[in-house]
Wavefront OBJ file of the C-alpha trace (Angstrom):
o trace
v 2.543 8.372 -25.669
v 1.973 5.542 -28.088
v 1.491 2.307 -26.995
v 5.207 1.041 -27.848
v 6.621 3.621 -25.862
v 4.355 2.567 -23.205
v 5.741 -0.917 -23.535
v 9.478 0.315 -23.819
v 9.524 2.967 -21.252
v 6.593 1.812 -18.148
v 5.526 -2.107 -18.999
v 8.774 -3.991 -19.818
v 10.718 -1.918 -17.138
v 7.964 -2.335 -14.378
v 7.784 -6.258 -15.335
v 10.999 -7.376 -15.155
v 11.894 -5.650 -11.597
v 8.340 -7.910 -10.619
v 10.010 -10.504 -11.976
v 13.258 -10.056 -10.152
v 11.791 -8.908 -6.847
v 9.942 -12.343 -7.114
v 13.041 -14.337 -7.765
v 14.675 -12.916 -4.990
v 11.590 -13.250 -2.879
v 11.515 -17.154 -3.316
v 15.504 -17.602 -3.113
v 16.370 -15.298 -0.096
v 15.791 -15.324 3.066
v 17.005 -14.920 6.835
v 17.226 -18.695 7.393
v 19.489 -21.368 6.491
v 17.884 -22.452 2.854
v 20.480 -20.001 0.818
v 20.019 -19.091 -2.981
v 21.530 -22.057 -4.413
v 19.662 -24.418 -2.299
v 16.133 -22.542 -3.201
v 17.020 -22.414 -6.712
v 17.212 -26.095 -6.823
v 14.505 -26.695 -4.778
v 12.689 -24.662 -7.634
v 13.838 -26.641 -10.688
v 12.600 -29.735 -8.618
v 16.039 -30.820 -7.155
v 15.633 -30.180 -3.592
v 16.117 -31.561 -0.169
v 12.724 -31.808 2.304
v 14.098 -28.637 4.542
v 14.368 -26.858 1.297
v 10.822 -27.369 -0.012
v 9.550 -27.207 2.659
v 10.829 -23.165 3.539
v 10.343 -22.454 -0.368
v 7.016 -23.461 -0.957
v 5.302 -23.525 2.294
v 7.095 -20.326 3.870
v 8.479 -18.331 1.218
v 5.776 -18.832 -1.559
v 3.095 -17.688 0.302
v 4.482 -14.769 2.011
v 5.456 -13.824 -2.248
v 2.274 -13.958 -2.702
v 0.840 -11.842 0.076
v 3.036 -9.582 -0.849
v 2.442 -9.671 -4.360
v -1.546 -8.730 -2.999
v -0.348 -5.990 -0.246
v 1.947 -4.502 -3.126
v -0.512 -4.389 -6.185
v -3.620 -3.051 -3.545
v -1.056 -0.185 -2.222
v 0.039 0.917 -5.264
v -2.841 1.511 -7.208
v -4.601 3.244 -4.008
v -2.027 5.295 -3.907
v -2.061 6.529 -7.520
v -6.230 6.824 -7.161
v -6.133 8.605 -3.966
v -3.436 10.796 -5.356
v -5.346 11.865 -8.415
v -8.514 12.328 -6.263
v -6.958 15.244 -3.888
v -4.657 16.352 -6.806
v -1.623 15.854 -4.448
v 1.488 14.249 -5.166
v 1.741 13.719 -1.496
v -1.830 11.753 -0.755
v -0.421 8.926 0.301
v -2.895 6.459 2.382
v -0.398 5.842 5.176
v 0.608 9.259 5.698
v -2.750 11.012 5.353
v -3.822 8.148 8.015
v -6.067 6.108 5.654
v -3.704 2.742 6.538
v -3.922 3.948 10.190
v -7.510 4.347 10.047
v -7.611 0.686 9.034
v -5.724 -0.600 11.448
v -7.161 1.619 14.690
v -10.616 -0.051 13.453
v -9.053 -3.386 13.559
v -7.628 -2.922 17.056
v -11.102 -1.854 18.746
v -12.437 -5.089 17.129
v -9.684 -7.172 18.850
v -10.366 -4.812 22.142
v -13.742 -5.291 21.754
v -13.186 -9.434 22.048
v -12.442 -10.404 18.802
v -9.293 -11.932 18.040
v -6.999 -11.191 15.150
v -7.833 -14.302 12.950
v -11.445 -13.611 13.221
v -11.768 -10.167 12.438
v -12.391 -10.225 8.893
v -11.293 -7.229 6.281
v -14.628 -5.350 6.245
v -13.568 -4.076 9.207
v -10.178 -2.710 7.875
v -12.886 -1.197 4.998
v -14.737 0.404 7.177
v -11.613 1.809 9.093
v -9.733 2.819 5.981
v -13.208 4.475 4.471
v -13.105 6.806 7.388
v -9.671 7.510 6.745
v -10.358 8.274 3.669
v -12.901 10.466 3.911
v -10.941 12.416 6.619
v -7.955 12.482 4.284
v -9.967 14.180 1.678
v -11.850 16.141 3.900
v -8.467 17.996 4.829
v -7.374 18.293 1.063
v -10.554 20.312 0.469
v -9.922 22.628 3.423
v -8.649 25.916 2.455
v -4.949 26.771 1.977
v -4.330 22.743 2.872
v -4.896 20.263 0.008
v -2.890 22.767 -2.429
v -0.152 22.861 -0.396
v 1.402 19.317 0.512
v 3.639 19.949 3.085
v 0.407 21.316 5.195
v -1.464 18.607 3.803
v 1.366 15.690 4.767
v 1.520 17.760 8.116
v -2.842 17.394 8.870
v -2.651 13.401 7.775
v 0.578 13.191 10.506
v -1.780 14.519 13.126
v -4.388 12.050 11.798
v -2.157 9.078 11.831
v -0.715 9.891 15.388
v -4.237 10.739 16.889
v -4.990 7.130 15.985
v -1.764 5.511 17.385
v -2.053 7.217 20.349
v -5.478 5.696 20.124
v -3.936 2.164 19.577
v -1.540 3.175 22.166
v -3.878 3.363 24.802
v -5.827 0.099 24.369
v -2.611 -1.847 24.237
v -1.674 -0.510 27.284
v -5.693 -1.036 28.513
v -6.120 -4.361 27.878
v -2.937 -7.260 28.352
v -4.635 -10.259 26.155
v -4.546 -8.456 22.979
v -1.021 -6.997 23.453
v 0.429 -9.314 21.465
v -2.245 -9.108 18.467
v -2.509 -5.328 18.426
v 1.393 -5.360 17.958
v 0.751 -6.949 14.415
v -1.822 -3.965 13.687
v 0.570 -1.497 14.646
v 3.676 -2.689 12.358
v 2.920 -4.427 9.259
v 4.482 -7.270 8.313
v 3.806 -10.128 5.787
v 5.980 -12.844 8.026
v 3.163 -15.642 9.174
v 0.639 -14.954 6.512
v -0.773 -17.242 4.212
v -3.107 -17.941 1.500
v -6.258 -18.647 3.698
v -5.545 -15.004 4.904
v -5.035 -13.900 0.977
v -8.549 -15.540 -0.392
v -9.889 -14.144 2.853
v -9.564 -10.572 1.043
v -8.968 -11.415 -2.489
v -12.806 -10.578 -3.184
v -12.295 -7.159 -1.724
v -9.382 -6.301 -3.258
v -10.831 -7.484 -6.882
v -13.622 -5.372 -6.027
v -11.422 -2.003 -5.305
v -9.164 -2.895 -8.127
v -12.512 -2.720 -10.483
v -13.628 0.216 -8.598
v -10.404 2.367 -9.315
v -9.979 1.623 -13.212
v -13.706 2.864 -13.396
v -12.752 5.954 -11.748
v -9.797 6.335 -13.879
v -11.940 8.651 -17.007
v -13.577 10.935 -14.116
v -10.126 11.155 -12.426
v -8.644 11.960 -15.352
v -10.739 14.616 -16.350
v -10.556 16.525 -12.984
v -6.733 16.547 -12.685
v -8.208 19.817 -15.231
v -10.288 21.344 -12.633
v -14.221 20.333 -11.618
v -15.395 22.990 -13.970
v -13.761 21.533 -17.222
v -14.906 17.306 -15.510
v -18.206 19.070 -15.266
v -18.242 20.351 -19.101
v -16.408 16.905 -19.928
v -19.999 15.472 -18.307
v -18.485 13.792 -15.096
v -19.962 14.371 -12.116
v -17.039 15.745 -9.421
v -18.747 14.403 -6.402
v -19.760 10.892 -7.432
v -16.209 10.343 -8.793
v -14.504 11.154 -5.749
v -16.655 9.213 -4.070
v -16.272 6.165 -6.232
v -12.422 6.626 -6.006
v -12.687 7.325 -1.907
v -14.585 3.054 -2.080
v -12.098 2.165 -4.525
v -9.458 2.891 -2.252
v -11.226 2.212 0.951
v -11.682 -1.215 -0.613
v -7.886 -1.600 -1.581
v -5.997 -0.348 1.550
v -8.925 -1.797 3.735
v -7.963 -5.521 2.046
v -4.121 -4.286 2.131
v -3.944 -3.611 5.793
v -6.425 -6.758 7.124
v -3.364 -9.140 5.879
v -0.699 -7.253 6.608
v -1.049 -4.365 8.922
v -0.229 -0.973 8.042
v 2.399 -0.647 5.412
v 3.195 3.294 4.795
v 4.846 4.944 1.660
v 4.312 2.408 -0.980
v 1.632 4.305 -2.216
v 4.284 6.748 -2.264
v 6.730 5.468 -3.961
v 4.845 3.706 -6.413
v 3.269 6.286 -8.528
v 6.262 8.906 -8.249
v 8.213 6.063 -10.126
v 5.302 5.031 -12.308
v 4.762 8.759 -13.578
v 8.713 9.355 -13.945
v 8.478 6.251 -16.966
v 4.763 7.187 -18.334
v 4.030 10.874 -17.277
v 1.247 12.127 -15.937
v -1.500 10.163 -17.602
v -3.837 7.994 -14.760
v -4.796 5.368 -17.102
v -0.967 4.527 -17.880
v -0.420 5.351 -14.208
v -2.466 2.638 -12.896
v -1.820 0.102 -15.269
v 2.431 0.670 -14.306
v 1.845 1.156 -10.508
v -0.108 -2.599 -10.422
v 3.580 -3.884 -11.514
v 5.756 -1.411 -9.409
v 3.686 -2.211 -6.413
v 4.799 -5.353 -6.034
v 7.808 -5.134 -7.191
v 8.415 -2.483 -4.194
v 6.978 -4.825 -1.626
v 8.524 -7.306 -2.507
v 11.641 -5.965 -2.543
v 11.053 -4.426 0.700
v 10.191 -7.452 2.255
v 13.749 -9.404 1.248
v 15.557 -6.382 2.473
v 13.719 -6.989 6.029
v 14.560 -10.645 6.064
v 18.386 -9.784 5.262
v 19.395 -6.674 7.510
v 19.142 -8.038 10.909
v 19.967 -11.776 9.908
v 18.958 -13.941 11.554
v 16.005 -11.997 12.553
v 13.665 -9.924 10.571
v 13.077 -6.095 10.684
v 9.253 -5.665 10.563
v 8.098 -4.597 6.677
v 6.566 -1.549 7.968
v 9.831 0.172 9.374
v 12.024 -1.043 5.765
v 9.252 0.449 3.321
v 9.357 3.866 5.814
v 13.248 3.863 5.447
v 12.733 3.294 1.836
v 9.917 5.867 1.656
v 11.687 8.554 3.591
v 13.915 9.813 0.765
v 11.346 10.263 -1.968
v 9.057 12.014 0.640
v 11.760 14.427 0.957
v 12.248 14.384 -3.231
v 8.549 15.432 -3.406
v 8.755 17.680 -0.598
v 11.179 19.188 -2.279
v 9.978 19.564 -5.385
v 6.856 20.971 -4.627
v 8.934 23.482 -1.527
v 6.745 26.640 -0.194
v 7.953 30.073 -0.693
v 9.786 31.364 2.286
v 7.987 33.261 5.057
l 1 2 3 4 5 6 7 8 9 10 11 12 13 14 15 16 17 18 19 20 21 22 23 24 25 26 27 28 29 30 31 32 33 34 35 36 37 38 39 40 41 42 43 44 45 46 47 48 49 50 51 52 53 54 55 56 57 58 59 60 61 62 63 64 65 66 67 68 69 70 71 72 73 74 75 76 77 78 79 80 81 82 83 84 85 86 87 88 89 90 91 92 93 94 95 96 97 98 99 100 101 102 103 104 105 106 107 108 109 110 111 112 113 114 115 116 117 118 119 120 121 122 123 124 125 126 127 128 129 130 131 132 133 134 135 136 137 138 139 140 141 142 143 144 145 146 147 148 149 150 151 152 153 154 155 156 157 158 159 160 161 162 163 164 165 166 167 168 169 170 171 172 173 174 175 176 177 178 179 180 181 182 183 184 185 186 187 188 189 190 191 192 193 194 195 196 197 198 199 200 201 202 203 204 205 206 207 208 209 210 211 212 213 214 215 216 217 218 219 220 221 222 223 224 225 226 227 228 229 230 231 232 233 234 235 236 237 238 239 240 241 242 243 244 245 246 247 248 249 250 251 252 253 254 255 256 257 258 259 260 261 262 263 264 265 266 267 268 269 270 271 272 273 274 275 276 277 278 279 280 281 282 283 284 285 286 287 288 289 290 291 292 293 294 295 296 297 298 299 300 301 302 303 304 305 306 307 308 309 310 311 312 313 314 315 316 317 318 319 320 321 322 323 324 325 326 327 328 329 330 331 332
């Protein structure tokens, strides 16, 4: 693919959703500042109510977003490429659930849920990660992604069940765990953003140097090997990368599942196959599917808000089943 087909068929595409999903972002919303009133507000005509909810509320939470969306999607398409599975996703092979079951012992454990910085999501999603790919490489499951969807489930629920118990276990951090167990971007800010923004810098730089080695085993270890990559240390720089990202992802928002999904099965139905385009697409679509997410949950259930979590798993649902599909095992 030439690089004006590239701009054509995955950059231009993939920007302008961004660009509408952040429109939308700043101009709706489940309170009483409607579109007209936001769009003013935004070409510097507005009432106090009106900048106040679109700057102060609204523009942050974008921008969170933006963050959760851009570290999500590119995970996914790394930890996708690593297992060579369309279905490694980090919140259904438990990587996001990792995260957030590390965060909730450090709340059990007496911190509290402003204090608990991201290196403890890190740590979390690492050995997520590490368990994710540790099933992939087990025999007759990471070629098969049903079975390999099916071990991450058992993951994922382990570790609820985990969560479960020390909600039920200890009163005072009911209310914090709750966060941890959801995912939502409602409430956050951009002292919780530069909290993690090193972090997720870090994984992003992390993921587009594993993108050559990554590319070169999606032919097998024996051709990366020939190639002169070294199999083990570039799955292990692509297990930090997206330790790093869905660690920083899930200390701001909580666990967010099937964006890393989503993401690159749209990013490699407009630029194929190939990781480099991959990743450079799925930091736009990311976003854009957060984002998008996130103004769906503030409209459903006005004048409430469904939690971001549940909408991206509604959202997610169908193209797991599309995959699932796709990739169907012979009948028994």
């Amino acid at each position: 693919m030439t690089f004006r087909s590239l701009l054509l068929r995955g950059l231009l595409p993939a920007g302008a959703i961004l660009l509408l999903a952040v429109l939308a972002s700043l101009l709706l919303g489940a309170g009483d500042v409607g579109p007209s009133r936001a769009l003013s507000t935004l070409l510097g005509d507005g009432d106090s109510d009106s900048r106040f909810t679109v700057f102060h509320l609204r523009a942050p939470r974008t921008a969170v977003a933006l963050a959760v969306g851009l570290a999500l999607g590119v995970a996914g398409t790394v930890l996708q490429a690593a297992a060579r599975n369309p279905l490694a996703e980090p919140g259904l092979l438990g990587v996001s659930t990792g995260a957030s079951f590390a965060v909730v012992i450090a709340i059990v454990l007496g911190a509290s849920a402003a204090s608990v910085g991201p290196y403890v999501a890190v740590l979390g999603a690492g050995a997520g990660c590490l368990l994710a790919l540790g099933a992939a490489r087990l025999r007759g499951t990471g070629d098969d992604p049903v079975r390999l969807v099916l071990a991450g489930a058992a993951l994922s629920g382990l570790m609820n069940a985990g969560s479960s118990v020390l909600l039920l276990s200890d009163a005072r951090a009911a209310d914090e765990i709750r966060f941890w167990t959801i995912g939502s971007v409602a409430g956050r800010g951009t002292d919780q953003l530069l909290a993690v923004l090193p972090v997720l810098l870090l994984g992003l730089v992390l993921a587009l140097l594993s993108g050559p080695a990554l590319t070169a085993l999606s032919l097998g270890d024996d051709v990366a090997t020939g190639l002169g990559h070294k199999p083990r240390r570039a799955r292990a720089l692509a297990v930090t990368a997206v330790a790093l990202l869905v660690g920083a992802a899930t200390a701001i928002a909580g666990p967010v599942s099937f964006v890393g999904l989503v993401v690159p099965f749209a990013a490699r139905a407009l630029v194929g196959p190939d990781l480099r385009r991959l990743l450079v697409v799925s930091a736009l679509l990311g976003p854009a599917v957060v984002l998008l997410a996130d103004v769906a949950s503030r409209l459903v259930a006005r004048p409430y808000e469904m939690p971001l979590g549940v909408m991206t798993a509604l959202c997610g649902a169908p193209v797991l089943v599309a995959v699932v599909r796709s990739h169907r095992m012979p009948a028994l």
